[in-house]
N, CA, C and O atoms as CSV, one atom per row, in Angstrom:
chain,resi,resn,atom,element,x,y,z
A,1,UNK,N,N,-8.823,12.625,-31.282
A,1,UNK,CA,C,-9.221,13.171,-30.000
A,1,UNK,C,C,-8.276,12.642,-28.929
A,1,UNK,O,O,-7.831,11.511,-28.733
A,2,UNK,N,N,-8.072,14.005,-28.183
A,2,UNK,CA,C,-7.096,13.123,-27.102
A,2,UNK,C,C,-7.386,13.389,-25.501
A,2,UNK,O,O,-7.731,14.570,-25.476
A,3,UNK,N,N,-7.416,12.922,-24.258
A,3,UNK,CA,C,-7.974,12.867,-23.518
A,3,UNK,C,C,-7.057,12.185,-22.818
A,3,UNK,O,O,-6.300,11.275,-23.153
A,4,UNK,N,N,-7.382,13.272,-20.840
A,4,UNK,CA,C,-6.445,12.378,-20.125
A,4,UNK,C,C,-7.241,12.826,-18.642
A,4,UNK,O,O,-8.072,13.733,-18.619
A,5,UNK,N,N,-6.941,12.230,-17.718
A,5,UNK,CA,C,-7.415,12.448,-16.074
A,5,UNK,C,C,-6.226,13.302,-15.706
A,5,UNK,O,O,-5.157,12.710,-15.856
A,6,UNK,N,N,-6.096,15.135,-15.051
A,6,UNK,CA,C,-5.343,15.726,-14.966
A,6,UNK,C,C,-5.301,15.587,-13.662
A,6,UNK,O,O,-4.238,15.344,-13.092
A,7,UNK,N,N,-6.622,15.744,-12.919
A,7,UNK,CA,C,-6.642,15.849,-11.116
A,7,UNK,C,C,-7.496,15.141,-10.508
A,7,UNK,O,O,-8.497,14.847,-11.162
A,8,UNK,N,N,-7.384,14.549,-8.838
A,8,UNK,CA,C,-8.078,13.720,-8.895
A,8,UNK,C,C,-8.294,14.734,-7.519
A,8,UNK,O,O,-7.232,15.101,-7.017
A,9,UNK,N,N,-9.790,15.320,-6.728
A,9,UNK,CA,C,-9.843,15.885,-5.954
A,9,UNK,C,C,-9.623,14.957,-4.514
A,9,UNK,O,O,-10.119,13.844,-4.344
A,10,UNK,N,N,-9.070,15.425,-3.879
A,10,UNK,CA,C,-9.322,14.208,-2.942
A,10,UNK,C,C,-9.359,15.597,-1.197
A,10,UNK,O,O,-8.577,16.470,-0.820
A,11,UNK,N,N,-10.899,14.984,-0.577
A,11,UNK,CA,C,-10.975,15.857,0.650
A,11,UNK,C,C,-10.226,15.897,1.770
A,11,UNK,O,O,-10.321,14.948,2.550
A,12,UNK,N,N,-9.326,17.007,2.076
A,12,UNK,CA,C,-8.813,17.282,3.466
A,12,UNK,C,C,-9.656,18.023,4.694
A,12,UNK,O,O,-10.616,18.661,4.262
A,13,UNK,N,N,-9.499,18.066,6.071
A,13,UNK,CA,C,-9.555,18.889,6.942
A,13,UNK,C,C,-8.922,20.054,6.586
A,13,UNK,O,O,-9.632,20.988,6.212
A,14,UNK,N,N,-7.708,20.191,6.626
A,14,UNK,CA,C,-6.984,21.385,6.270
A,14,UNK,C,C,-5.607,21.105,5.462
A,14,UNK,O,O,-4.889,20.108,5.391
A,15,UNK,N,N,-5.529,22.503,4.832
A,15,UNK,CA,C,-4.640,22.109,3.719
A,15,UNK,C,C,-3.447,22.337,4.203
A,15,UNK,O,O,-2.614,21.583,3.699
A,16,UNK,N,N,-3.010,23.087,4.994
A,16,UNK,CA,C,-1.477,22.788,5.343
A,16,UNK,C,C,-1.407,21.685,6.197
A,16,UNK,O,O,-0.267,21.247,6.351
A,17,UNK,N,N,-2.241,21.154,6.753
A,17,UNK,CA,C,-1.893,19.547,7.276
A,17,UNK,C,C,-1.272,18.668,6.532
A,17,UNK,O,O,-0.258,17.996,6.725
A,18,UNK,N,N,-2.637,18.831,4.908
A,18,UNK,CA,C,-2.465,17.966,4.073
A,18,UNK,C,C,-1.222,18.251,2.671
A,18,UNK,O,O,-0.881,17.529,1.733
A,19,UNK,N,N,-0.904,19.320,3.000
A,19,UNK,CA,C,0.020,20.044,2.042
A,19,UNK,C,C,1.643,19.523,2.738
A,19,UNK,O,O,2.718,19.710,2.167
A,20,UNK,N,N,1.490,18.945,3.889
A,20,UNK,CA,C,2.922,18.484,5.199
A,20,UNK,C,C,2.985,17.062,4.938
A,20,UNK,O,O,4.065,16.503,5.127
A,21,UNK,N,N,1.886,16.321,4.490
A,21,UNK,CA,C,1.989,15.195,4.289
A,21,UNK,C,C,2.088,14.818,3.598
A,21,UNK,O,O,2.489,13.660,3.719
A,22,UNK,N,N,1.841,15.345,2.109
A,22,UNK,CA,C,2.092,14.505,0.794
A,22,UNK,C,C,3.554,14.945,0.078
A,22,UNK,O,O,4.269,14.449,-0.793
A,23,UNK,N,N,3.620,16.622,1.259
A,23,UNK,CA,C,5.414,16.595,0.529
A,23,UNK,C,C,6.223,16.698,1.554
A,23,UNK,O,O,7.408,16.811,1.243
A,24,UNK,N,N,6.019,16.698,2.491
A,24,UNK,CA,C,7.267,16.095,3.433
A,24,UNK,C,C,7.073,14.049,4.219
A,24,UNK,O,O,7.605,13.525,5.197
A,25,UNK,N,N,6.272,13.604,3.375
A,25,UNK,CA,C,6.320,12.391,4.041
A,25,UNK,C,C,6.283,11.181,2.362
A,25,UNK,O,O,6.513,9.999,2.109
A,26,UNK,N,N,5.917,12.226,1.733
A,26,UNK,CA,C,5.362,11.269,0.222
A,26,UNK,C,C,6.589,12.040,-0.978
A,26,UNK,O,O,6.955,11.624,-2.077
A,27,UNK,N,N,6.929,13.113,-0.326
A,27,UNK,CA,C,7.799,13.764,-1.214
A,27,UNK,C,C,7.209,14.541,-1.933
A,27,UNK,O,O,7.794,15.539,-2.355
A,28,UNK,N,N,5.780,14.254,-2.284
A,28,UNK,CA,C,5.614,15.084,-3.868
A,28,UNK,C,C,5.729,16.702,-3.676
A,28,UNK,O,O,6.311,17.226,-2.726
A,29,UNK,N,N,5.095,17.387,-4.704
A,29,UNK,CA,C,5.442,18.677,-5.144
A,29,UNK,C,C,4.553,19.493,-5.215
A,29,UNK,O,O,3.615,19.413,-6.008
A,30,UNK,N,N,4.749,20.517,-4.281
A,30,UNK,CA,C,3.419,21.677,-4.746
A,30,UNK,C,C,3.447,22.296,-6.055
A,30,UNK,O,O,4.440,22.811,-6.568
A,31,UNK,N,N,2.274,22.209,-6.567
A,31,UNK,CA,C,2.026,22.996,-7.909
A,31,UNK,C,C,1.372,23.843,-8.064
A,31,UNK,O,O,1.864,24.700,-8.798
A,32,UNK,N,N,0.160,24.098,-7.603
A,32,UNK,CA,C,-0.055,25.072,-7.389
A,32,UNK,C,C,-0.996,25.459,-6.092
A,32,UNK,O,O,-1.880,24.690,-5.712
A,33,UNK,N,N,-0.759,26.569,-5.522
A,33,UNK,CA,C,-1.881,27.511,-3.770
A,33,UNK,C,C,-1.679,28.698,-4.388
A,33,UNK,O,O,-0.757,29.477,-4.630
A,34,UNK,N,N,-3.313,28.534,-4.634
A,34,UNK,CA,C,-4.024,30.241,-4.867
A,34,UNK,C,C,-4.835,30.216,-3.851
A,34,UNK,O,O,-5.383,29.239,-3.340
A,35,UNK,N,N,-4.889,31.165,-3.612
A,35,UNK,CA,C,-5.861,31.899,-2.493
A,35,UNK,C,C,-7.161,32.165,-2.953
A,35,UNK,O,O,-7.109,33.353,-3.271
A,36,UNK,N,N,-8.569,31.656,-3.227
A,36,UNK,CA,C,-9.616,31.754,-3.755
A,36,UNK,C,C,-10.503,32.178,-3.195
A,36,UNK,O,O,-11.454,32.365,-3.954
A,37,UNK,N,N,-10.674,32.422,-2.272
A,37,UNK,CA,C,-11.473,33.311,-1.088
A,37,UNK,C,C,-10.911,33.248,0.271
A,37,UNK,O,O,-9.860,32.650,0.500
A,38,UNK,N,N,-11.821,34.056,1.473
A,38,UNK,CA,C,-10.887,33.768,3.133
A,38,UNK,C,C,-10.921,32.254,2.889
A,38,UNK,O,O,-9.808,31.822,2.586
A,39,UNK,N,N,-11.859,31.357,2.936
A,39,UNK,CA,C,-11.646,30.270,3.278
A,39,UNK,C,C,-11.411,28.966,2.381
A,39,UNK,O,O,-11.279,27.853,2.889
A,40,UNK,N,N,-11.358,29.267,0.612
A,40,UNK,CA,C,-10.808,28.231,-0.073
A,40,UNK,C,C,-9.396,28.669,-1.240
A,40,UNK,O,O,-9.173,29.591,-2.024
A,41,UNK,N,N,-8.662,27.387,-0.787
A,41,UNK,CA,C,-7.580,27.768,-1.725
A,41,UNK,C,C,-7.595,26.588,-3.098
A,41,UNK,O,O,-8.114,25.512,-2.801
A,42,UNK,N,N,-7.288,26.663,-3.951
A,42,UNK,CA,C,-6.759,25.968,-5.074
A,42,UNK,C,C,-5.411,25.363,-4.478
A,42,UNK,O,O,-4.394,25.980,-4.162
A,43,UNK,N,N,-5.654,24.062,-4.409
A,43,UNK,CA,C,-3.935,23.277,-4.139
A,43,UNK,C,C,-3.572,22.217,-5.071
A,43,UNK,O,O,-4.376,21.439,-5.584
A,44,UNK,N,N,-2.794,22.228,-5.186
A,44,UNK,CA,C,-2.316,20.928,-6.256
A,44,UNK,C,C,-0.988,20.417,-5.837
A,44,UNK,O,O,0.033,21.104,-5.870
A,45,UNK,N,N,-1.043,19.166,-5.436
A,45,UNK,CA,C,0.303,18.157,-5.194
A,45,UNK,C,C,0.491,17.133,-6.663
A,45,UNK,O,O,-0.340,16.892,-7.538
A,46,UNK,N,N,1.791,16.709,-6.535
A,46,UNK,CA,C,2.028,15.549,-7.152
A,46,UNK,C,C,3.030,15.045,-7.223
A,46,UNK,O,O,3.995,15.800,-7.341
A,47,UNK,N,N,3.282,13.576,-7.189
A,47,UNK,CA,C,4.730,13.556,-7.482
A,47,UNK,C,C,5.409,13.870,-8.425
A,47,UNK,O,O,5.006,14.123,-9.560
A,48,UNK,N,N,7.084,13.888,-7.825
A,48,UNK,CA,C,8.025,15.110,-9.184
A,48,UNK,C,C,7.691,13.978,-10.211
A,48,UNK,O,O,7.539,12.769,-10.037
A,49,UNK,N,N,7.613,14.877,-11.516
A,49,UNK,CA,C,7.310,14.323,-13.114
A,49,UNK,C,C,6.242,13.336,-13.610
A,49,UNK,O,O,6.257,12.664,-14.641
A,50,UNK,N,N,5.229,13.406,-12.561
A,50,UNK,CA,C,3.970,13.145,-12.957
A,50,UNK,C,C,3.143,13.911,-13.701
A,50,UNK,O,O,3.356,15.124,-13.700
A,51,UNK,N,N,2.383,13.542,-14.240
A,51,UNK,CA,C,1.774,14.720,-15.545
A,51,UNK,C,C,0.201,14.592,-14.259
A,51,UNK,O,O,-0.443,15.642,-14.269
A,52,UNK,N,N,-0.199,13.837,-13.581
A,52,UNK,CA,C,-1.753,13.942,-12.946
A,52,UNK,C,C,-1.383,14.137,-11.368
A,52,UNK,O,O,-0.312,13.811,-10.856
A,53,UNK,N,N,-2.559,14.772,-10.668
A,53,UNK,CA,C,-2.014,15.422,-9.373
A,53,UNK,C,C,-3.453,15.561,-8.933
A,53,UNK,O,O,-4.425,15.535,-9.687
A,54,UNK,N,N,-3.473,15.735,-7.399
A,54,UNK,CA,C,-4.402,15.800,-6.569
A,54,UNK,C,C,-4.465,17.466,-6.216
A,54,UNK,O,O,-3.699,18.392,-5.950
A,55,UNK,N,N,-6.143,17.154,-6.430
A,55,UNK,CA,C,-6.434,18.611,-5.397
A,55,UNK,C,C,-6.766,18.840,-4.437
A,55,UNK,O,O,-7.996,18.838,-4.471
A,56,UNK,N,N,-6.328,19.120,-3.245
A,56,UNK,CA,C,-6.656,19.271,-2.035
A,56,UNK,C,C,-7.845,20.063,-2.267
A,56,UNK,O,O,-7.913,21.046,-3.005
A,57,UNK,N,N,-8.904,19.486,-1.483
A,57,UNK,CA,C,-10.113,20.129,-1.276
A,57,UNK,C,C,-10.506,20.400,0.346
A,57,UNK,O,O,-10.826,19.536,1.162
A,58,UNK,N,N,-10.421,21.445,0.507
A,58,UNK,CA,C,-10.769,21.107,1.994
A,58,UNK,C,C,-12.405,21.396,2.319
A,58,UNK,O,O,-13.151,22.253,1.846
A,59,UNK,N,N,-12.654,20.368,3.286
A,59,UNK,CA,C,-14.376,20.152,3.855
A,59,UNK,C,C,-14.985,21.330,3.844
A,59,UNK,O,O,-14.578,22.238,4.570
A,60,UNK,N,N,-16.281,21.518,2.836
A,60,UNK,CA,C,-16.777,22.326,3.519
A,60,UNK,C,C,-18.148,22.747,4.221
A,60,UNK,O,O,-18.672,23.813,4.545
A,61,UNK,N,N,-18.516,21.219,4.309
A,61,UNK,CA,C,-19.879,21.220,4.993
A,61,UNK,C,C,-19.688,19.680,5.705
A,61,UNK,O,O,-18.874,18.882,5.239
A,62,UNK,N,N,-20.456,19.389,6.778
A,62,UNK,CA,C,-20.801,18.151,7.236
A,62,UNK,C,C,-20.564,16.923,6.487
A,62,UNK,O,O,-19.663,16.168,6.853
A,63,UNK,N,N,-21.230,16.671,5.551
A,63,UNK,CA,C,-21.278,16.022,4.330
A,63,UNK,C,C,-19.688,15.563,3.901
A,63,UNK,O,O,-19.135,14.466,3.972
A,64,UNK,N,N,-19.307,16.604,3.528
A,64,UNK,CA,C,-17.903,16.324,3.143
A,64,UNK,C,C,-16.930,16.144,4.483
A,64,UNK,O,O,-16.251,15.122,4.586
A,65,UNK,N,N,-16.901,16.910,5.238
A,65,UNK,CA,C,-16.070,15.958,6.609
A,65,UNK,C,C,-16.056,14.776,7.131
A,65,UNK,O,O,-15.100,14.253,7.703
A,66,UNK,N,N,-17.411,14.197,6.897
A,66,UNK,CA,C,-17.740,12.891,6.830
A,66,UNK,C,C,-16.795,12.144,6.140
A,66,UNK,O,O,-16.158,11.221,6.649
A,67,UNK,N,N,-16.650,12.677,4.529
A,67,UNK,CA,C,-16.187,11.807,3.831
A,67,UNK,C,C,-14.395,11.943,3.861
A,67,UNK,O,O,-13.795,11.204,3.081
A,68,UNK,N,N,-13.782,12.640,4.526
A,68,UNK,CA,C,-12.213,12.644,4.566
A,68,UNK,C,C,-11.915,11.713,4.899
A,68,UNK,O,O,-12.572,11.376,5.884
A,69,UNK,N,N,-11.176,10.985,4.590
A,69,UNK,CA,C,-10.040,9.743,5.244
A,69,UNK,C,C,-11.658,8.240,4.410
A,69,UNK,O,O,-11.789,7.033,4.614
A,70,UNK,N,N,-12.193,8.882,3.850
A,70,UNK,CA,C,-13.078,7.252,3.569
A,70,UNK,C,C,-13.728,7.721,2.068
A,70,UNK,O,O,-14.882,7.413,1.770
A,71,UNK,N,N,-13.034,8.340,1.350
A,71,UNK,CA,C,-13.893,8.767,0.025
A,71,UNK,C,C,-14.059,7.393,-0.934
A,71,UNK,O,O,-14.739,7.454,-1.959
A,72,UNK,N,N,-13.442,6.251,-0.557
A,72,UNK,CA,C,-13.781,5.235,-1.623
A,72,UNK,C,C,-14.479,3.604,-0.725
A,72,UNK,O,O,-14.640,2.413,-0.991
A,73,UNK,N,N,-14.754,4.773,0.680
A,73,UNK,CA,C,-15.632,3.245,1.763
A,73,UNK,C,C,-14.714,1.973,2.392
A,73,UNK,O,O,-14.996,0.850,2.810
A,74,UNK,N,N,-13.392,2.791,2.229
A,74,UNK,CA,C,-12.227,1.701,2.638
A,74,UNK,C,C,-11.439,0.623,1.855
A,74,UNK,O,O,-10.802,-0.380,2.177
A,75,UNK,N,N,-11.782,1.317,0.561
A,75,UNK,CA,C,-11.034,0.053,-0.345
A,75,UNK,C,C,-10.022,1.278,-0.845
A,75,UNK,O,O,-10.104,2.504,-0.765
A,76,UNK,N,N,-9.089,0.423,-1.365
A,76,UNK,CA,C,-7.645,1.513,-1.739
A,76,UNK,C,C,-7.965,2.223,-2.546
A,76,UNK,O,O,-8.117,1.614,-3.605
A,77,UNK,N,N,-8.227,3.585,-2.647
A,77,UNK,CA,C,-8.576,4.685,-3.467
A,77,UNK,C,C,-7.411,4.791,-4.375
A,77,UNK,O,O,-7.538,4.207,-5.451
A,78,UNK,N,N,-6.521,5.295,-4.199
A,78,UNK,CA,C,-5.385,5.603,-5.208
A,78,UNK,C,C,-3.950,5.022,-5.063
A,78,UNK,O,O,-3.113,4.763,-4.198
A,79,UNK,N,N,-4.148,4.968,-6.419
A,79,UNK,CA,C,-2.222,4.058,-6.838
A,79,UNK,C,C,-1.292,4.827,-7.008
A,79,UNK,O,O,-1.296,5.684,-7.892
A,80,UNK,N,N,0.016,4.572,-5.875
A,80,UNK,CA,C,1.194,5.428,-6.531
A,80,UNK,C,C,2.228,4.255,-6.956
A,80,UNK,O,O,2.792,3.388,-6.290
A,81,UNK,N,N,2.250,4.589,-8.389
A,81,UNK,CA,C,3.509,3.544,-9.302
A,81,UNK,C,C,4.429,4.183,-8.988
A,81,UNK,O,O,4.423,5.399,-8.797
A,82,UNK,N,N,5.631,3.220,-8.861
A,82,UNK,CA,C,6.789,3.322,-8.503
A,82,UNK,C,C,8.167,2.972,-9.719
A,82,UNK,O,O,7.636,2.218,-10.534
A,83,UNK,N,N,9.469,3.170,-10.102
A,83,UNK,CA,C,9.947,2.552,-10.708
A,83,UNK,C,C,11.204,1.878,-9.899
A,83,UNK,O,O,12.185,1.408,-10.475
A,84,UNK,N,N,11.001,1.905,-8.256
A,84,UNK,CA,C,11.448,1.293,-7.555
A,84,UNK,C,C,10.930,1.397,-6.245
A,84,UNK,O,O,11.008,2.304,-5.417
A,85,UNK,N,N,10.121,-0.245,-6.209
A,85,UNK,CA,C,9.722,-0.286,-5.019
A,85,UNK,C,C,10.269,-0.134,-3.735
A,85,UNK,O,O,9.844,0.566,-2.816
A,86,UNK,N,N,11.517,-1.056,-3.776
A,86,UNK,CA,C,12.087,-0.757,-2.531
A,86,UNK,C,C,12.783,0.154,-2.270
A,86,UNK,O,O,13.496,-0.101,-1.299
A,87,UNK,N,N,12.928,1.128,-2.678
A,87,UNK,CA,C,13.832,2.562,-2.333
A,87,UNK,C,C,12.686,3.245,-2.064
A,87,UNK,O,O,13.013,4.072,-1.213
A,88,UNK,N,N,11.119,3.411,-2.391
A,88,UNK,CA,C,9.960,4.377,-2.147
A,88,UNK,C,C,9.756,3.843,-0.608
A,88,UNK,O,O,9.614,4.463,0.446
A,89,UNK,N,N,9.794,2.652,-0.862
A,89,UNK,CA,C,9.143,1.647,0.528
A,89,UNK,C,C,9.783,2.079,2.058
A,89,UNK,O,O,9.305,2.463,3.125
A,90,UNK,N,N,11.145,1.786,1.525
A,90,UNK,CA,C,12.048,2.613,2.543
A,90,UNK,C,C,11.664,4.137,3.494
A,90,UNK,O,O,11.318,4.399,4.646
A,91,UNK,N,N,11.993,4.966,2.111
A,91,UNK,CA,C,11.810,5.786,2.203
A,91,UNK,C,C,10.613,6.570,3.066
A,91,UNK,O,O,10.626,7.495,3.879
A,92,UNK,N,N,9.765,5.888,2.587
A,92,UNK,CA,C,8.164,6.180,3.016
A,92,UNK,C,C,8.556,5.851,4.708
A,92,UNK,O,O,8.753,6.726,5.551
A,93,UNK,N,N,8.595,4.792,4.875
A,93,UNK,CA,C,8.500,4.117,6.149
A,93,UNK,C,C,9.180,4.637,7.447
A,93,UNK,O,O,8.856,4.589,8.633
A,94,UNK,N,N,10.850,5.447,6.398
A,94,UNK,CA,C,11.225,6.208,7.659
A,94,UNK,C,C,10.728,7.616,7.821
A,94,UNK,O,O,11.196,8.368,8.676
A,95,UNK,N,N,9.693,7.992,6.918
A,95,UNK,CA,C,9.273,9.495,6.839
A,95,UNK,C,C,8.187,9.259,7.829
A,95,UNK,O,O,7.682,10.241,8.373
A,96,UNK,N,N,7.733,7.933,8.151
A,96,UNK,CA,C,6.617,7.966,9.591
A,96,UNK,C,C,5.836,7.539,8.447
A,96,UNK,O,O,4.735,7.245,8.912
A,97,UNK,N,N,5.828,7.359,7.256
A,97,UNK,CA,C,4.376,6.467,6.032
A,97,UNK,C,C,3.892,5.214,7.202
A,97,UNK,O,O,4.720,4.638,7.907
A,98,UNK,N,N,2.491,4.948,7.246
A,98,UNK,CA,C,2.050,3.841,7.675
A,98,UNK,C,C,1.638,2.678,6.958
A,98,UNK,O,O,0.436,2.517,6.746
A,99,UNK,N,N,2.398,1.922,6.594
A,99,UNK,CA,C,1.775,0.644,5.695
A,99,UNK,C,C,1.228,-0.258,6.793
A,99,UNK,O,O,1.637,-0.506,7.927
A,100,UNK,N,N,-0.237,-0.828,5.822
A,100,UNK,CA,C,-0.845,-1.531,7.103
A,100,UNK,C,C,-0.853,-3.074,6.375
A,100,UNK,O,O,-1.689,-3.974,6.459
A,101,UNK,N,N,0.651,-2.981,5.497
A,101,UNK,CA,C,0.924,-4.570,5.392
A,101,UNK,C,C,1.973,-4.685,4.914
A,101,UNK,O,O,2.560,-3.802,4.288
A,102,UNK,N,N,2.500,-6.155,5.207
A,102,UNK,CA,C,4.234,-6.005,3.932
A,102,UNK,C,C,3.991,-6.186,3.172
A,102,UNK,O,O,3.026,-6.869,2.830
A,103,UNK,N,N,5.088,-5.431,2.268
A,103,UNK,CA,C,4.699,-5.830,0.523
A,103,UNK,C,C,4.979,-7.492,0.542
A,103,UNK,O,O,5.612,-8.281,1.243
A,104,UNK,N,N,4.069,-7.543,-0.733
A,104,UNK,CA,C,3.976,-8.375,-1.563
A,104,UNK,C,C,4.351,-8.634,-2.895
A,104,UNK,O,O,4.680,-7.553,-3.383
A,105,UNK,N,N,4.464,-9.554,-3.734
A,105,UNK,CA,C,4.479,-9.911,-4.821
A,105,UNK,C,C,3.363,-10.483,-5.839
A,105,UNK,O,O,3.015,-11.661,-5.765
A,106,UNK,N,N,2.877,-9.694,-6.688
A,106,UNK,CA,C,1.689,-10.450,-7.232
A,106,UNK,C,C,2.287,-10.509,-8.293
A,106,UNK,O,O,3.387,-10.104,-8.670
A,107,UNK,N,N,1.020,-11.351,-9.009
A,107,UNK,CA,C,1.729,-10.973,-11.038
A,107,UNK,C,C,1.671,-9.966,-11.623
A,107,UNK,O,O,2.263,-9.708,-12.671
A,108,UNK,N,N,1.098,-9.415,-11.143
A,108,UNK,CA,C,1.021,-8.105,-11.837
A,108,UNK,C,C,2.217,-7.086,-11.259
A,108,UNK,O,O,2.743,-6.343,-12.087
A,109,UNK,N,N,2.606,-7.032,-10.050
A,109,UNK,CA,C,3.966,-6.408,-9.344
A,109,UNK,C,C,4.048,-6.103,-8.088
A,109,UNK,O,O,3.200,-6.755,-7.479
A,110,UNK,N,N,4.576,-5.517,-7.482
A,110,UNK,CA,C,5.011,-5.425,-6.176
A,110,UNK,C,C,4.457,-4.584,-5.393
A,110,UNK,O,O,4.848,-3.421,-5.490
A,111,UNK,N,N,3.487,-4.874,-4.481
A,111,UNK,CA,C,2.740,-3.879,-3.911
A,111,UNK,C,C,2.521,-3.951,-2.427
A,111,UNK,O,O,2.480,-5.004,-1.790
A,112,UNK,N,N,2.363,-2.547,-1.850
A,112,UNK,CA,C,1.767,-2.807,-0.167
A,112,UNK,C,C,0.950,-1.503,0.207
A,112,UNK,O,O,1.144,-0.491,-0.467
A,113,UNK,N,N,0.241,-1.488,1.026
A,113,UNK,CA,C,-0.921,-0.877,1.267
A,113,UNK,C,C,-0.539,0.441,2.333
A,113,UNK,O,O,-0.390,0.236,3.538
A,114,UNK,N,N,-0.469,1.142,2.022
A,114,UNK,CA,C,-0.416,2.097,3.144
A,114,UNK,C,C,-1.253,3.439,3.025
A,114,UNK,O,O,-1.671,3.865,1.948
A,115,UNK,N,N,-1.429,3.984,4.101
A,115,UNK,CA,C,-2.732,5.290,4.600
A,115,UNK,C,C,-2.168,6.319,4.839
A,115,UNK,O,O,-1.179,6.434,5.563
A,116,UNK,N,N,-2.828,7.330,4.158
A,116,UNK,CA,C,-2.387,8.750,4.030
A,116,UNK,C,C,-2.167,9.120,5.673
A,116,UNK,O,O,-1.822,8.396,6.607
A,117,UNK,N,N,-2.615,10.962,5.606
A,117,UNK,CA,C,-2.650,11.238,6.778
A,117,UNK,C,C,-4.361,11.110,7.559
A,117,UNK,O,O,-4.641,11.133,8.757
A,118,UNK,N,N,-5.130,10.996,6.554
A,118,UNK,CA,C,-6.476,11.022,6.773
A,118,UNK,C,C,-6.875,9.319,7.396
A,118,UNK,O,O,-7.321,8.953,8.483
A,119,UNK,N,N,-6.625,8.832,6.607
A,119,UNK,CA,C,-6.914,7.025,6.990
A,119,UNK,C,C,-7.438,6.174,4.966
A,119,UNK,O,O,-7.837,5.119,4.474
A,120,UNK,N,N,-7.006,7.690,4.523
A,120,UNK,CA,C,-7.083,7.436,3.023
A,120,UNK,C,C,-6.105,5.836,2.461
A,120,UNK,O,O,-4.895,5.679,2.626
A,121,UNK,N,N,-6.918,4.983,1.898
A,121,UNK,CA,C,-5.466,3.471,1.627
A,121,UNK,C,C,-5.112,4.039,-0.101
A,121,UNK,O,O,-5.761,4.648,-0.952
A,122,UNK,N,N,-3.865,3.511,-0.030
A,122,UNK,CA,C,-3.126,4.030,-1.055
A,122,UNK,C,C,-2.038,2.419,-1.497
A,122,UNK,O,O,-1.466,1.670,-0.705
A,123,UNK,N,N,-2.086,2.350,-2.957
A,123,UNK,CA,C,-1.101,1.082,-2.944
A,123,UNK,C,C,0.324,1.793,-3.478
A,123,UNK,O,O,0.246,2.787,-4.200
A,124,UNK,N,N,1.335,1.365,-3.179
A,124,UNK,CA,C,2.336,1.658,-3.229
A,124,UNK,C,C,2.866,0.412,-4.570
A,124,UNK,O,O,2.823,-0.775,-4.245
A,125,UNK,N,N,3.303,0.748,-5.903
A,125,UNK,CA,C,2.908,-0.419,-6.390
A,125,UNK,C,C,4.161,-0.213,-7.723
A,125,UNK,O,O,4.419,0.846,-8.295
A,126,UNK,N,N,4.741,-1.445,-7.951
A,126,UNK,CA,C,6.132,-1.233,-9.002
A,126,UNK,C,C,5.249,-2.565,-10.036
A,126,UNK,O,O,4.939,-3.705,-9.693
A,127,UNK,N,N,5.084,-2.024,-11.058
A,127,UNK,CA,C,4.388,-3.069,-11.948
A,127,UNK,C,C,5.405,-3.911,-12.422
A,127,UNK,O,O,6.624,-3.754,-12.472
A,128,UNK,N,N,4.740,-4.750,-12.731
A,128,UNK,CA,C,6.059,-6.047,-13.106
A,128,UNK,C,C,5.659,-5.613,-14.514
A,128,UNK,O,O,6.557,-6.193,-15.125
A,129,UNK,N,N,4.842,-4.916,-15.588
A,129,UNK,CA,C,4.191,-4.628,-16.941
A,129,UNK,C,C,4.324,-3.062,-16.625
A,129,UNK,O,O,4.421,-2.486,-15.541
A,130,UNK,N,N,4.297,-2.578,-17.899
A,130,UNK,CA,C,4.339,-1.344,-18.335
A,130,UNK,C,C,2.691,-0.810,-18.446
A,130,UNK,O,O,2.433,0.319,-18.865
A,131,UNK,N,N,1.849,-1.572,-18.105
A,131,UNK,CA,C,0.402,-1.181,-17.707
A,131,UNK,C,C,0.063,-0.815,-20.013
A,131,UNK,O,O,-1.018,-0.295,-20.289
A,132,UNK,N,N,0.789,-1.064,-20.912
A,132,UNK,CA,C,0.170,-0.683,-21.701
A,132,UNK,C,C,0.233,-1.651,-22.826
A,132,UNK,O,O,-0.399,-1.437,-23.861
């Protein structure tokens, strides 16, 4: 049996906001915008040659607007591995990325904290291990 995590939904306000920020500031890649009714589309980002990717979901009740920019209560929701920290770090930082710390060094590898466009925390993270 084989088994894997393909998408991870994560809630926007709107999707071309959020469709401006993960590929003109994070780089990644649209994969797929279908048009699913007037008001929901199917979106999929990810970074280039990642096999798992986010789906833009955009709000569609109270409930869920609430939860944009805080879906995990303020602790770092999602990891982007790197196979070079300091060229992403860079990079990020002059695209306007907000890290709300300097990297660090742990044992496990090189990491620093920075927030989407929502107030979403994200670790930016080069493993010192191959995680397997």
């Amino acid at each position: 049996m084989s088994q894997r995590l393909s998408l991870t939904t994560l809630l926007v306000d709107d999707y071309d906001r959020a469709i401006s920020f993960y590929v003109d500031q994070l780089g990644f890649e649209v994969r797929q915008d279908t048009r699913l009714t007037d008001e929901k589309r199917w979106v999929v980002v990810a970074p280039l040659g990642a096999e798992a990717g986010l789906l833009l979901a955009q709000a569609a009740n109270e409930r869920q607007r609430e939860a944009v920019g805080d879906q995990s209560g303020g602790r770092v929701f999602l990891f982007l591995e790197t196979d070079d920290f300091e060229r992403d770090h860079f990079a990020f930082t002059q695209r306007g990325v907000r890290f709300t710390e300097a990297s660090r060094h742990e044992p496990y590898g090189t990491v620093a904290v920075f927030e989407d466009v929502y107030g979403n925390r994200w670790d930016l993270i080069q493993l010192a291990f191959n995680g397997s």
